[in-house]
Steps between C-alpha positions, in 0.01 A plus 500: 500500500143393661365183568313557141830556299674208701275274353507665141887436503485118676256371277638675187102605398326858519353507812283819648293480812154587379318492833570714820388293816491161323710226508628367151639187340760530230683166423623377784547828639183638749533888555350600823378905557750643735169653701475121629782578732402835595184371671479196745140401367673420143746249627223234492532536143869473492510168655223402296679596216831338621354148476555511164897582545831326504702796586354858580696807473479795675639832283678761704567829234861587617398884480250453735537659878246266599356182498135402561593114552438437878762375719498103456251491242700227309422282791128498379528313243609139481660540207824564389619898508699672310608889478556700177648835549351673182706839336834425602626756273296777603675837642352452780499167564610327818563139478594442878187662649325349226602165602466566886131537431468208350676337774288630765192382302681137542637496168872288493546493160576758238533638144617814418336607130506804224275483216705766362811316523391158487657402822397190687229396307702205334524347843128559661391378158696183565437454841069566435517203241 
């Protein structure tokens, strides 16, 4: 699950990201292009966009080997953080290194989710409203 089918399965709606390189508004939900963090000169538009936020949420896809969040990046905000750890069920998923990049991005809190399985949506639902 992406950042784009997170948001289909919070809100409940059909969702699809119809721009590449543009940040979007759907509900309460704002989807930011994952190139943002790839290059330093986006992350203007980040914390632009994060003015707007309550909570922001960075998504870690536990099948990942890598992670493009920067070290302590949470700590750029001045907002609350939070880390999803997207495709728990995956085959190749790990949760643990997952979760430790996260953690060295500054993230202390975390929810593990499947969008196959359902799991842990219930509670980030209830904890985002």
């Amino acid at each position: 699950m992406g950042k784009s089918s997170l948001i289909r399965e919070l809100s409940g709606k059909e969702y699809t990201s119809r721009r590449a390189m543009a940040v979007e508004y759907f509900g309460q939900y704002i989807n930011t292009p994952g190139e943002f963090i790839e290059n330093r000169r986006f992350y203007h538009a980040l914390i632009t966009s994060s003015a707007d936020c309550d909570i922001i949420a960075f998504v870690q896809d536990a099948s990942r080997k890598s992670s493009l969040l920067p070290p302590l990046f949470a700590s750029m905000f001045n907002r609350k953080v939070i880390g999803i750890v997207s495709k728990i069920d995956h085959p190749e998923a790990n949760i643990e290194r997952a979760q430790l990049f996260l953690q060295n991005a500054g993230v202390k809190e975390f929810y593990l989710t499947s969008s196959i399985l359902g799991e842990g949506l219930v509670n980030l639902r209830q904890m985002l409203q």
